[in-house]
N, C-alpha and C positions, 0 to 999 in steps of 0.2 A: 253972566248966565249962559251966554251961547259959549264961552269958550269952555266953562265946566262941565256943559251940556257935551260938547263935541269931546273935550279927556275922557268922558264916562262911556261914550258910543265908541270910543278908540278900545278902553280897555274891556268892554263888551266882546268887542269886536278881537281880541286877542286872546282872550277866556273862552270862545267858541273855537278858534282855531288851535288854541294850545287842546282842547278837551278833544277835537276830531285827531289830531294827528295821535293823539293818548290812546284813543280808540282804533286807530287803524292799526296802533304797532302791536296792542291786544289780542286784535283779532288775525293779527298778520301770525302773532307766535304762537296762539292757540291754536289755530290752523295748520300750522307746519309741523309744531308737534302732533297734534290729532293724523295729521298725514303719515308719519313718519312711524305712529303707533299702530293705526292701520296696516302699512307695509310692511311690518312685523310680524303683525298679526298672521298676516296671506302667508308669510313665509315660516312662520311656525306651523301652521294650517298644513300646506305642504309638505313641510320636511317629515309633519308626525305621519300624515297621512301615507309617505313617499316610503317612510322606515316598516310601517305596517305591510304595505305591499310589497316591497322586498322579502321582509322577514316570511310573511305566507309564501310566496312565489319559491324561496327556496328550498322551504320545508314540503311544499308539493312536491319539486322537483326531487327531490332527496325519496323521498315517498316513491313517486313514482318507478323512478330507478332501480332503487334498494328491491324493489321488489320484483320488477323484471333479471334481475340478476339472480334472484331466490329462483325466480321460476326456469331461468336458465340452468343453473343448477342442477333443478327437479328434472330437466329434461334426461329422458332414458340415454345411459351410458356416458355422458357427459365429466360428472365425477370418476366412472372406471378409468376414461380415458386417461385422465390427470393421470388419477395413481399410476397409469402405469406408462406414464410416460409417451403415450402416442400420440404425437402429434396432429398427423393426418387426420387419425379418427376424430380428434375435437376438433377438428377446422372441420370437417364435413358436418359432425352433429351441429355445429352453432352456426356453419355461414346462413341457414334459412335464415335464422332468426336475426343477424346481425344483419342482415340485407336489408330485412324490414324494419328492421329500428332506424338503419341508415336512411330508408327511402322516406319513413313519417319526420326525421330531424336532420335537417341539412348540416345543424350545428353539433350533432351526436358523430364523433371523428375516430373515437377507439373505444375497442374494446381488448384486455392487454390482461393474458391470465402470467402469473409467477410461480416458480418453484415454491416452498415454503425458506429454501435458504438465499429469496431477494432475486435468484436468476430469472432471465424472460424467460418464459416458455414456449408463447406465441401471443404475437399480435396481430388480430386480426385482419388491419388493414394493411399490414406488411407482415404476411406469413412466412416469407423466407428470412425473415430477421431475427435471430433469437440469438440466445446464448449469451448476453450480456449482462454485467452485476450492475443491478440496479442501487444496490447500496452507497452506492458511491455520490448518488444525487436527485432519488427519490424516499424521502424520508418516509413518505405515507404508506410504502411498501414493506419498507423496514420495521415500521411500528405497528400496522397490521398483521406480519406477519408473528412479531414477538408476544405482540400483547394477546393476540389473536382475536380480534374486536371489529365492527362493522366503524370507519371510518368516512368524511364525506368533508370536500370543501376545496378551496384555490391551492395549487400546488407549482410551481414552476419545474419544467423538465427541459429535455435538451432543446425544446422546440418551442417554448415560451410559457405563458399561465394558461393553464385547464381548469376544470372543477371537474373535481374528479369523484365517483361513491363505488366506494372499494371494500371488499367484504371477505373474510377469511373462508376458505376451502375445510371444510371438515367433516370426515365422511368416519361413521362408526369411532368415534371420538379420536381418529387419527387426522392430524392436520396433516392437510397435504398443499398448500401454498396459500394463493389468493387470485381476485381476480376482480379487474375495476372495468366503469366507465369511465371514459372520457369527453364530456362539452367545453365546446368553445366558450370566448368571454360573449362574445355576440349573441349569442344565447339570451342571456340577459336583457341586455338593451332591447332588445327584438320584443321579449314578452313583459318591457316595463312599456315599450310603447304601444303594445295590445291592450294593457290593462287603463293604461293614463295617453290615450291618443294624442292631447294637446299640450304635451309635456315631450319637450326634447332630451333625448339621454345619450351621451356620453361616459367615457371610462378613461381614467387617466393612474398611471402608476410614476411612482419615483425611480428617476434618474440615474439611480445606484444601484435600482431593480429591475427596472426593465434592460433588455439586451438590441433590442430592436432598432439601429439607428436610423431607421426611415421615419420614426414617427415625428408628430409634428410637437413641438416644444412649449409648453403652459410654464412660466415659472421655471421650477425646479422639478416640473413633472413630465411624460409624454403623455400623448393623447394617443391611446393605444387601440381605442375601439371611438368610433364618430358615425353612429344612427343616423342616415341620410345625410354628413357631411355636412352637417349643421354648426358646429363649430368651429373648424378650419378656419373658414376665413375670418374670423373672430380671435382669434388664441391668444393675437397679442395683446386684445384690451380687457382679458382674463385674469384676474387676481385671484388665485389661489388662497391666498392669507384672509381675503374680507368674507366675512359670515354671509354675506351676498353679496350682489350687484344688482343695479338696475341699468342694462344697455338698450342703446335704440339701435334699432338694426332692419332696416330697409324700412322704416316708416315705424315701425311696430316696437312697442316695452316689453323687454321681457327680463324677467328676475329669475337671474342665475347665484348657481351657488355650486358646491362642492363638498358639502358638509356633513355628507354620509359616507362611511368606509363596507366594503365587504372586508372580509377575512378570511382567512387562507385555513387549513383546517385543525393548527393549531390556535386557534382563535387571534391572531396576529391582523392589527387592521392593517391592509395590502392597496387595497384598490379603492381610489377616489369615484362615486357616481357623480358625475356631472351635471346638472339635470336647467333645464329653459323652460319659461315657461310662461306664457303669451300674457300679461296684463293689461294690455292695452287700454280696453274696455274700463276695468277695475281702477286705472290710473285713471282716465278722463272723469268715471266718476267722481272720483276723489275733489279732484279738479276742480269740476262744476259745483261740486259741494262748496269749495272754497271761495271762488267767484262768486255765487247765490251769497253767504254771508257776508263778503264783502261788499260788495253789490248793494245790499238792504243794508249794509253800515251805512255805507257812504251818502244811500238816501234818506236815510233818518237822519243822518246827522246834518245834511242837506235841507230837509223842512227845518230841523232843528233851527238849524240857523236863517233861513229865511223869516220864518213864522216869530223868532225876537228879534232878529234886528232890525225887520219891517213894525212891528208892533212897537217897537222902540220909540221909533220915528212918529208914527202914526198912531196916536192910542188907540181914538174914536175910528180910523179904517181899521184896526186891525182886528177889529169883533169881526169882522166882516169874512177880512181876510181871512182869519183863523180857520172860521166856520168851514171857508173855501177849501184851504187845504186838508183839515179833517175829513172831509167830505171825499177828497183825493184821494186821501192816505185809506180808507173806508172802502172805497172802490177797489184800491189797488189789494187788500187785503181778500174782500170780497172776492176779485178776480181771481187769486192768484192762491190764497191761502184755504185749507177744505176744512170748513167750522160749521160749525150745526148747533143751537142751542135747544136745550128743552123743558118744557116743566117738570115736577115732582112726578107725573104718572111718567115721562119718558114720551109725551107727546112735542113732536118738533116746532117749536116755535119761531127758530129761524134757521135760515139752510141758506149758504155763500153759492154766489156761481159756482168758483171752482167746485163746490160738492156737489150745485145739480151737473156741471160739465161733466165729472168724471162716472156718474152717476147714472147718467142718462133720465134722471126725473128733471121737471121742470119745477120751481119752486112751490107754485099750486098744489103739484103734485106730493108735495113733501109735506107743505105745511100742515099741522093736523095728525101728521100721522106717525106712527111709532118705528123706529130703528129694524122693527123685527119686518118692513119693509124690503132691505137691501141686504139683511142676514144670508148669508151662503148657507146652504145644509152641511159644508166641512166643517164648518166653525162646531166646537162640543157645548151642550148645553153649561158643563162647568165653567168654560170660561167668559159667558153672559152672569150669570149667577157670583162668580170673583170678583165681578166687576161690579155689580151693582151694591154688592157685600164692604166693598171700600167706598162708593161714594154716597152712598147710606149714612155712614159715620163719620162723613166732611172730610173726607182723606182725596188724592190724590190718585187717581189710576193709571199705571201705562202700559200697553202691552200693543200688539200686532191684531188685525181684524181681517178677515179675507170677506170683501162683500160681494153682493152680485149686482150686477149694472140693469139698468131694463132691459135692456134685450138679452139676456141672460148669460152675460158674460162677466167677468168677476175682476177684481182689483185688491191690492192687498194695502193698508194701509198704517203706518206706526202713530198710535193714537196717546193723546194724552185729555183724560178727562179728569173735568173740577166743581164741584159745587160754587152756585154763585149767591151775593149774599143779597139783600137788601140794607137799608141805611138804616137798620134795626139789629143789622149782622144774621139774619134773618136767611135760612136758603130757602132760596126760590126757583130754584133748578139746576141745570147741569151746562156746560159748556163742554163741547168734544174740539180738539184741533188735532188735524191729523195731517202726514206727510205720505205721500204715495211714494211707496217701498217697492212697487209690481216688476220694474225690473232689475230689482235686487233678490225679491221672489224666484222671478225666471231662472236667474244665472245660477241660484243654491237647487234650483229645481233640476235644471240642466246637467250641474255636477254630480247630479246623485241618480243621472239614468244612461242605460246604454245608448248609444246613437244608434244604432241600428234596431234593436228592438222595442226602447219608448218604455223597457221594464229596467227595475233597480238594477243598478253597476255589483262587482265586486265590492267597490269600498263602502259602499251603503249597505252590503248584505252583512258587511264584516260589523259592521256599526250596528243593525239592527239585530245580530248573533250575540254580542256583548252586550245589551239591554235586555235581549230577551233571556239569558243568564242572571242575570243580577236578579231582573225580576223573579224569578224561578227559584233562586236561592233564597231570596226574601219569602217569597210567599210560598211556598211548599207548592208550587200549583204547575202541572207537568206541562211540555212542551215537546216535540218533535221536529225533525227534518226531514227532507225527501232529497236526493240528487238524484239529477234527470241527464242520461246522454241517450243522444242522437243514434243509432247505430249505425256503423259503417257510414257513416257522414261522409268523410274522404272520399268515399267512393260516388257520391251525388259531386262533389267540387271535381272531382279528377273529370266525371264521365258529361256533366251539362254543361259545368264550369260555374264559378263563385257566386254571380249572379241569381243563377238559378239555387246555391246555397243559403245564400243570403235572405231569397224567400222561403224556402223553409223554417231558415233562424225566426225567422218573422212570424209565418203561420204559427207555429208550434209555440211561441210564446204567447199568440192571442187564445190560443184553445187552451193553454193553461192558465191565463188569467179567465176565462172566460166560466171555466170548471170548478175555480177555488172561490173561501170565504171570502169577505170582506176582508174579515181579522188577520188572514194568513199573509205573507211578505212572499214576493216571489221577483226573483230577479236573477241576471244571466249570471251565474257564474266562470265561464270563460271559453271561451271556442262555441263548443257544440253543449256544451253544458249548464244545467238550468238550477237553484236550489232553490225549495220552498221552505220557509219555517213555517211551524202553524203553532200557536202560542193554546196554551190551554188545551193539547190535545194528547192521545198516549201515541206510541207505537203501533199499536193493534188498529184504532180508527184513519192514521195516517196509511199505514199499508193498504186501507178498503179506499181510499182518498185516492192513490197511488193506482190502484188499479183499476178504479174509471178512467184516470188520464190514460193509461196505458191504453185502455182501448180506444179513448177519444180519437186519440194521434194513429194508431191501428188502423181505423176507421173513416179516418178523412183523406180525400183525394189529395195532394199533393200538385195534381196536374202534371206539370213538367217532369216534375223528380217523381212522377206517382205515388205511391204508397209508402210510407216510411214505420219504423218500428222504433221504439227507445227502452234504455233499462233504468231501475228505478233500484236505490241503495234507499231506504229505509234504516231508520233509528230513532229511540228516545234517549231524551237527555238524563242522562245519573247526576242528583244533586251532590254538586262538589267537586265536578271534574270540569276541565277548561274547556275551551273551544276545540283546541287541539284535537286531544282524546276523541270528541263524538264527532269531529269533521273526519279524525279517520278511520273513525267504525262506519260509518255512511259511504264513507268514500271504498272503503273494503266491501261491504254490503251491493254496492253497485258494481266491483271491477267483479264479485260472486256470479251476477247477476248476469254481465257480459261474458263472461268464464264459462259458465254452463247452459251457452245456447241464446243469450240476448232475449228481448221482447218478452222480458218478466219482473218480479219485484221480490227484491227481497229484503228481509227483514229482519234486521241483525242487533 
C-alpha cells in the first residue's frame, strides 16, 4: 500500500513537472514571437511613417525652390541679360537675391545658369568660372535643355551629389538656356532631424558611386553624410543587407535600418537614409511584459503544485490548506490585478485594491455606485453605449477607457468586459478586468506632439489631413485649411536670439489654440509655421476664423520680441483632389499673402 501509494506521488510528482516545464517552453515561444512581432511592428511604424516625411519634405523643398527661381526669373532684366549674353549684368541683378537665399540656407551652395547649348554661363558662387560643356557630365542640364522641361532631384557633378531644381529659360517662346539650384546632401539630414528630433539620420551611397575616399566604410557603401556623428563609431557593427538591427550603444537600444532609398532625378534609387532610433523605453516594456507572464506562470504553476501535492499527502489538511492559498492567490489578484464587478443596473458590487489604488476611491467609496463615477469627459458617449450594446447580448467586450482618478487626474486602461452567470446559466452581472495601458498612452501621445509647443507634430497633421479627406469624400461635407507663418521670424532669432524665439513659438501657439473650435486640429507644421484644419467648415468662414487670429497675434504683447505680425494662406478642399493639390494652394495663398505686404489673409 505505501509503496503504491509513494509510485503514485512519484508519478504525480513528474506529471506536475513535466506540465510546468510544457508551460514555461509555451510561454517562453509565445513571448519571443509576440516580442519579435512587436519589433516589427515599431519598425514598419517608422520606416512608413519615415517615407511619408521624406516624400513631403522633398516635395516642399522642390516647391519651394521651383518657385523662387520663377521669381528670380521675373526679376526686372534678368532674362534680357541671358539673351544677350551679359554676364555682369546678371551677376549684379541676381547677387541680392542669391546672398539672401545663401544667408536663410547654409546648405543652398549654387546657383548655376546655362547657355541653351549645355555651356556655363555663370555661377554664381564662382563668377569668374564659365565657359565649360557641361554635357559632358551633367545629364540634367542636357535634358532640361532638350526636352525644355522643369527638372528636380540628386545629380552627381565634378564635386560630388547635389539636389539640384533646374528649370528652362524661355522668354517670348525663345529658349534661351536654363538655370538651377543647388543643395547639399546635408540638407536633408538636418530637416529629417527637425521634423523626427529622436531619430538619428545618416546618408550612405555605393562604393562605385561615390568618389570621396575619406568617407568612412559601411559594407559596400560610404557613409557620406553623419547627423551629429552618430554613426561613426558604430559602422562596423552595421549590416547593410538586414531589414534592421537592433544595437546597444552606450547603454541605450536603438533600431537601425537602411531601407529607404532617395533617387537621383531620373528616378534611379542613389542614396541609402540611414536612420537610429532610441527604443529603449519600448524594449524594456516589452521586456516587463514578458517577465509579468512568466512571473504569474511560474507562480500558478507553483500553488499549482503545491496546493496537489500537499493535498495528496494530507486530504483532511488540505481543505484547509487550499482555502489558505485561494485566499493568497485572491489577495494577490485583488492587489495587483484592476477588476470591478457589477450588477445588471451597472451598480459596482465589487472593486479590487488595485482599482481603488489606481483610482484613488476607497472601496466604500465605489461600492454602490455606478462606473459613470471615474468616466473622463474624453471618453465619447458612443463608445459607453457599444459597450453596453455587446454585454446586453452575453457577448464579450474589449476595448481602451481613459478614466479619471479622485483627484482629477486620469488613467487609461485596456479592458475586457463579460457577463457573469449563475448555476441557472443565468446573468447576473458584469465582471470588468482591465490593464493599465497610461504609459503606453503617454508615449503615442508624445509622438504625436511638438516638444516645444505641446501642439500636433507634422506627422500627426499629415495623418489627421488624410482622414479628414477620406471623410470629405465620403460624406460630401466641406472642410478647410489655414497656414499660419510668423513674419520675419528670423529677424526675432537673429536679433534676441532662439530663446526669446522659441517663446514666441510658444505664445503664438496658445493664442491659437486658445481662439479655435474644439472640432478644428491645430498643430506646428514646421519652423515658424502653424496649420489649422477645421472639418465641416467652407473657405469664406475659415478666412473670417483667420482674421481674428490675425489680430489676436497683432494684438498681443510679445514682451521681449514685442509685437509680432503673421500671414495666413487660406483654402477649401475640392472633392477629389489629394493632399498634394490643396497643401499647395494654401501654401501659394500664404507665400500671396507674404508677397504683397505680410500681416493679412488670403484666400485662394
Amino acid at each position: 500500500m505505501n509503496t503504491s501509494y509513494k509510485n503514485l506521488n512519484i508519478k504525480i510528482f513528474v506529471y506536475i513537472l513535466t506540465l510546468g516545464f510544457i508551460m514555461f517552453a509555451i510561454i517562453s515561444y509565445i513571448s519571443y514571437k509576440d516580442y519579435q512581432l512587436k519589433i516589427d511592428n515599431r519598425f514598419n511604424e517608422l520606416s512608413k511613417s519615415l517615407g511619408h516625411i521624406i516624400k513631403a519634405e522633398e516635395q516642399r523643398i522642390v516647391q519651394l525652390y521651383r518657385s523662387r527661381l520663377i521669381k528670380n526669373l521675373k526679376s526686372y532684366g534678368v532674362t534680357e541679360a541671358l539673351k544677350n549674353q551679359d554676364r555682369k549684368r546678371l551677376y549684379n541683378l541676381i547677387k541680392p537675391r542669391y546672398d539672401e537665399l545663401r544667408k536663410e540656407n547654409d546648405n543652398f551652395v549654387n546657383m548655376h545658369f546655362h547657355t541653351k547649348d549645355d555651356i556655363s554661363f555663370l555661377r554664381m558662387h564662382k563668377p569668374d568660372k564659365y565657359g565649360d560643356d557641361l554635357s559632358k557630365y551633367r545629364d540634367i542640364v542636357v535634358d532640361t535643355n532638350c526636352q525644355k522641361k522643369f527638372f528636380s532631384g540628386f545629380e552627381n557633378g565634378r564635386f560630388g551629389y547635389y539636389y539640384r531644381i533646374i528649370l528652362p529659360v524661355i522668354k517670348n517662346n525663345e529658349h534661351l538656356g536654363s538655370v538651377e539650384f543647388g543643395l547639399t546632401l546635408g540638407y536633408f539630414t538636418q530637416n529629417l532631424k527637425r521634423l523626427m528630433p529622436d531619430t538619428n539620420f545618416g546618408l550612405v551611397m555605393n562604393t562605385q558611386v561615390d568618389t570621396n575616399k575619406k568617407s568612412v566604410l559601411i559594407d559596400d557603401h560610404k557613409l557620406i553624410i553623419d547627423y551629429n556623428s552618430f554613426f561613426q563609431p558604430i559602422a562596423k557593427k552595421i549590416d547593410l543587407n538586414e531589414k534592421y538591427q537592433l544595437l546597444e550603444i552606450k547603454g541605450r537600444s536603438y533600431l537601425i535600418s537602411s531601407n529607404i532609398y532617395m533617387r537621383d532625378y531620373k528616378g534611379n534609387d542613389i542614396i541609402k537614409i540611414l536612420f537610429a532610433t532610441d527604443i529603449t523605453d519600448y524594449k524594456k516594456e516589452l521586456i516587463n511584459q514578458f517577465l509579468f507572464l512568466l512571473i504569474l506562470g511560474i507562480f500558478t504553476y507553483a500553488i499549482s503544485f503545491i496546493i496537489i501535492n500537499f493535498g495528496f499527502q494530507q486530504y483532511i489538511r488540505s481543505i484547509k490548506s487550499q482555502s489558505k492559498k485561494l485566499k493568497e492567490y485572491t489577495d494577490i489578484i485583488d492587489e495587483y490585478v484592476i477588476v470591478s464587478s457589477t450588477d445588471l443596473k451597472g451598480n459596482i458590487t465589487y472593486a479590487s485594491d488595485a482599482f481603488c489604488k489606481i483610482s484613488g476611491y476607497t472601496k466604500k467609496e465605489l461600492l454602490g455606485r455606478s462606473h459613470n463615477l471615474i468616466r473622463h469627459p474624453d471618453m465619447s458617449k458612443s463608445t459607453f453605449k457599444k459597450m453596453w450594446n455587446t454585454i446586453t447580448h452575453q457577448m464579450i467586450w474589449k476595448g481602451e477607457f481613459k478614466n479619471r482618478k479622485k483627484d482629477g487626474g486620469y488613467y487609461w486602461v485596456d479592458a475586457v468586459i463579460s457577463p457573469t452567470y449563475d448555476e441557472n446559466n443565468q446573468v447576473t452581472g458584469y465582471m470588468a478586468i482591465r490593464n493599465d495601458i497610461t504609459d503606453k498612452k503617454t508615449i503615442e501621445e508624445i509622438s504625436q506632439k511638438d516638444k516645444l509647443t505641446q501642439i500636433y507634430n507634422r506627422l500627426k497633421l499629415d495623418n489627421e489631413l488624410e482622414k479628414e479627406i477620406t471623410r470629405t469624400n465620403r460624406y460630401k461635407t466641406p472642410f478647410s485649411m489655414i497656414l499660419i507663418d510668423i513674419d520675419k521670424f528670423k529677424s526675432v532669432n537673429d536679433t534676441y536670439g532662439h530663446q526669446v524665439g522659441d517663446i514666441v513659438l510658444v505664445n503664438t501657439a496658445k493664442i491659437l489654440l486658445s481662439n479655435i473650435r474644439k472640432t478644428d486640429i491645430l498643430g506646428r507644421w514646421g519652423g515658424e509655421e502653424f496649420l489649422i484644419i477645421c472639418p465641416n467648415t467652407t473657405g469664406q468662414n475659415s478666412k473670417i476664423l483667420a482674421e481674428n487670429l490675425r489680430e489676436k497675434l497683432e494684438n498681443f504683447d510679445f514682451e521681449v520680441a514685442g509685437t509680432q505680425t503673421a500671414s495666413f494662406g487660406v483654402t477649401e478642399f475640392n472633392p477629389g483632389e489629394d493632399n498634394k493639390s490643396v497643401l499647395k494652394r494654401c501654401d501659394d495663398a500664404l507665400y500671396k499673402a507674404k508677397e504683397t505686404g505680410r500681416n493679412k489673409v488670403i484666400l485662394k
